[in-house]
C-alpha positions as a Python dict, from the first residue, in 0.01 Angstrom:
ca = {
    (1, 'X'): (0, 0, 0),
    (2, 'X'): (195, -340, 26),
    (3, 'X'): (156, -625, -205),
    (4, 'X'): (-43, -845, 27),
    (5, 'X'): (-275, -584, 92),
    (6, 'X'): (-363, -545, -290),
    (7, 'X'): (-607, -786, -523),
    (8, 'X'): (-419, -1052, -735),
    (9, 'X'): (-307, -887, -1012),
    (10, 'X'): (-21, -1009, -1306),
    (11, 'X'): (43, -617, -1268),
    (12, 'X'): (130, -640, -920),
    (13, 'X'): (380, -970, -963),
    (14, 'X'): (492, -1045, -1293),
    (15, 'X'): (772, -1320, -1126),
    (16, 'X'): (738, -1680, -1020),
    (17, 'X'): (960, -1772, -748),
    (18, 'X'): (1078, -2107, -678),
    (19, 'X'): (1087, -2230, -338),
    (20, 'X'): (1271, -2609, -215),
    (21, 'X'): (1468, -2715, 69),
    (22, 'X'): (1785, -2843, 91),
    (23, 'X'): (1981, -2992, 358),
    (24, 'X'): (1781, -2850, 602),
    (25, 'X'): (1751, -2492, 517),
    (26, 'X'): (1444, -2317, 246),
    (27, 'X'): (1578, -2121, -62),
    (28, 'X'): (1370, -1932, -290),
    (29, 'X'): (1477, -1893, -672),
    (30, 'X'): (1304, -1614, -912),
    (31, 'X'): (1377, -1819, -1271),
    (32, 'X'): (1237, -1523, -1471),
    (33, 'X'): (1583, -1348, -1345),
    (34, 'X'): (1755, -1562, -1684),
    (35, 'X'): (2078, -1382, -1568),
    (36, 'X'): (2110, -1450, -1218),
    (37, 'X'): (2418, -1692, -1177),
    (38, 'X'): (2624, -1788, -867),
    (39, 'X'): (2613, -1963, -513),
    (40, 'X'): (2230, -2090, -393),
    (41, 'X'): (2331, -1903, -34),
    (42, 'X'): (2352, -1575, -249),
    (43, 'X'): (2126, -1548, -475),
    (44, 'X'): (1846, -1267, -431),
    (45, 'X'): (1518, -1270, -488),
    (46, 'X'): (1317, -985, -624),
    (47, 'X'): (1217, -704, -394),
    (48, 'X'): (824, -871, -303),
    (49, 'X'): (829, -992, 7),
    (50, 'X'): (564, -1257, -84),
    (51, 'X'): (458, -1580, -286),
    (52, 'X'): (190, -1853, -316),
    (53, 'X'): (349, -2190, -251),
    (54, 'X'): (223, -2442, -482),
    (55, 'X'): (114, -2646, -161),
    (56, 'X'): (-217, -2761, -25),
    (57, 'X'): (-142, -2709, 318),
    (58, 'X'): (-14, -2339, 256),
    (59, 'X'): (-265, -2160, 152),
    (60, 'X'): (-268, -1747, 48),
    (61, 'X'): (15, -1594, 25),
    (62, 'X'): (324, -1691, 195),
    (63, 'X'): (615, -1409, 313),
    (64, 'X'): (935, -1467, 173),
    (65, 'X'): (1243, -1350, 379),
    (66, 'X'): (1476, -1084, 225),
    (67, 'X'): (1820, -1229, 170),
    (68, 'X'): (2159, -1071, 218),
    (69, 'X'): (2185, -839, -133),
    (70, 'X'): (2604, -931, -184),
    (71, 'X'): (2604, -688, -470),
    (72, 'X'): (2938, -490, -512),
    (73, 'X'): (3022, -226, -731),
    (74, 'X'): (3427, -143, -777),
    (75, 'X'): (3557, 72, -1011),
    (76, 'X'): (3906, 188, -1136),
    (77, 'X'): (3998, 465, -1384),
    (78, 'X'): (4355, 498, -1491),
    (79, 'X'): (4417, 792, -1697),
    (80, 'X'): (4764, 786, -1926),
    (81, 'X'): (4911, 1083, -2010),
    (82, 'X'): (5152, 1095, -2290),
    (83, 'X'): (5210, 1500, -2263),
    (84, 'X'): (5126, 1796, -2102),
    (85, 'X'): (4838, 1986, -2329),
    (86, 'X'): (4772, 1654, -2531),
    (87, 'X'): (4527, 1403, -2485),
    (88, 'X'): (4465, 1111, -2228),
    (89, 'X'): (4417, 742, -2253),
    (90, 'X'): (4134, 672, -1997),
    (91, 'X'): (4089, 279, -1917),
    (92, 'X'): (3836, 183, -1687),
    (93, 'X'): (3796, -175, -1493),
    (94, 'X'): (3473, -213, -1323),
    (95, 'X'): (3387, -499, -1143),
    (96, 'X'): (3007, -604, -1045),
    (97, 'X'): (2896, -846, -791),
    (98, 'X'): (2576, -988, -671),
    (99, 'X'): (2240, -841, -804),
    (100, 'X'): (2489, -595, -993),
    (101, 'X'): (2603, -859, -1198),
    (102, 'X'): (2271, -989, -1275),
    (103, 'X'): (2217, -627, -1455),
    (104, 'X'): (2528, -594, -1626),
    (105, 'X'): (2495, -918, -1783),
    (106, 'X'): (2132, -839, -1890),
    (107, 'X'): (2192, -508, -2004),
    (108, 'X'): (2498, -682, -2254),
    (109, 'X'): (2235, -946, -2335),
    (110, 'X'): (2005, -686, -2414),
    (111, 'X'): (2184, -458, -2632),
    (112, 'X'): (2391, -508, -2965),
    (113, 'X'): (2751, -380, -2951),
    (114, 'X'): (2710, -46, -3110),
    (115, 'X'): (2422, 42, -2846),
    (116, 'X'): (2604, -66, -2557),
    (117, 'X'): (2963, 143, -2675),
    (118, 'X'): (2729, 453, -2697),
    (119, 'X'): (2578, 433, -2345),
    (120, 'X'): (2906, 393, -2218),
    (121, 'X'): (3052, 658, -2357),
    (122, 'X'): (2787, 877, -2278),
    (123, 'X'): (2858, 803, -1922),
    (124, 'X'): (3196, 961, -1956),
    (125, 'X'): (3066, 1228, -2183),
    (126, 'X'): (2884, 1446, -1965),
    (127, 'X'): (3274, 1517, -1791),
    (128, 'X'): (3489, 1468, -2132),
    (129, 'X'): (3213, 1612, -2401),
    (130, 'X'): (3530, 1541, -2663),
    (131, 'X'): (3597, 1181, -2537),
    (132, 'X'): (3617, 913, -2808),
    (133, 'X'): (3627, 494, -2784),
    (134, 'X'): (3952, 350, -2833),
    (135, 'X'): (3818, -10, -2804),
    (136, 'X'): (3475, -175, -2787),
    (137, 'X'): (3369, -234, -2445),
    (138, 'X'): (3393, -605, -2319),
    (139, 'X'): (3394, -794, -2053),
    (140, 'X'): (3446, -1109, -1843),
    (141, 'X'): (3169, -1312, -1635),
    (142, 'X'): (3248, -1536, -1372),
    (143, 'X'): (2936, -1725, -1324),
    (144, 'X'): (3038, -1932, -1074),
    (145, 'X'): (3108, -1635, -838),
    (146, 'X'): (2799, -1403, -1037),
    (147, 'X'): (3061, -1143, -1078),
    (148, 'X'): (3136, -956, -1403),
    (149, 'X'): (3399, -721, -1513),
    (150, 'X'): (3351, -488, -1784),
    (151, 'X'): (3656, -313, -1957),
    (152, 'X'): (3639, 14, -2137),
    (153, 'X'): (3933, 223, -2320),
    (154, 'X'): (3848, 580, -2449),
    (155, 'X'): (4063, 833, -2608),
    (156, 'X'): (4074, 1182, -2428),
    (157, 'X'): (4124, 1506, -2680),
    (158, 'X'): (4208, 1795, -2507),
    (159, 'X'): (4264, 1657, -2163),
    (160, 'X'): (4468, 1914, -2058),
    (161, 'X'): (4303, 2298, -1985),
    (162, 'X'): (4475, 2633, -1960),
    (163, 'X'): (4340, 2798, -1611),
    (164, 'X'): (4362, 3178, -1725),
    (165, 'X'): (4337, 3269, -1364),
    (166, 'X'): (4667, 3095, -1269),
    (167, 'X'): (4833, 3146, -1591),
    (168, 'X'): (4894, 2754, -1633),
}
């Protein structure tokens, strides 16, 4: 069952999406997104495919084309090794685009610092159950481009493992 086909409802659509022209082209803008930032071309809209224009001469519900999601996800992981059978120095860059962005940027909105260090780490946990934060996790948001880039830097114990089997 699609939206259209379903009885108004707030449960159905909680969002209000904006809709204006410019220079010859529509746009549609969701302004309950708070963290959405970037270019008017790519901005996203939620996933509903459909809106009531505040218009007299569009009436019911009016279909609102999917734009291009831009959303990017990059991420780097340097590990530093001072010795062999010591620990590591794990830094991580991630960069988020797009929708992505939008997320990130909520989610540090969202959260106080302690909370958002210990979902982080948690991430990394489940492969380094030892792993420890070297430095609160941060990051930089470029608003004009809705891109953010969140930098981590953990602490490693044990990095290193003996393999039994191959004696090293």
């Amino acid at each position: 069952e699609v939206m259209h086909e379903r009885l108004p409802s707030p449960w159905n659509f909680d969002h209000s999406i904006l809709q204006f022209k410019y220079k010859d082209s529509t746009y549609y803008i969701d302004p309950t997104i708070s963290s959405q930032r970037g270019s008017i071309k790519k901005i996203v809209t939620s996933e509903d495919s459909y809106g009531v224009v505040a218009d007299p001469n569009q009436p019911g519900l009016t279909e609102i084309p999917k734009g291009k999601n831009w959303s990017v996800i990059r991420a780097r992981e340097d590990f530093e090794v001072l010795a062999i059978g010591g620990s590591a120095r794990l830094k991580v860059e991630t960069y988020y685009s797009g929708s992505e962005a939008d997320n990130v940027r909520d989610g540090f909105k969202s959260k106080t610092k302690a909370e958002t260090n210990k979902d982080y780490v948690a991430f990394y946990a489940n492969d380094y159950p030892e792993i420890k934060i070297v430095k609160s996790v941060s990051y930089s948001d470029d608003t004009l481009n809705n891109a953010v880039t969140v930098f981590e830097e953990y602490e490693v114990p044990n990095f290193w493992k003996y393999d039994s089997a191959d004696s090293r």
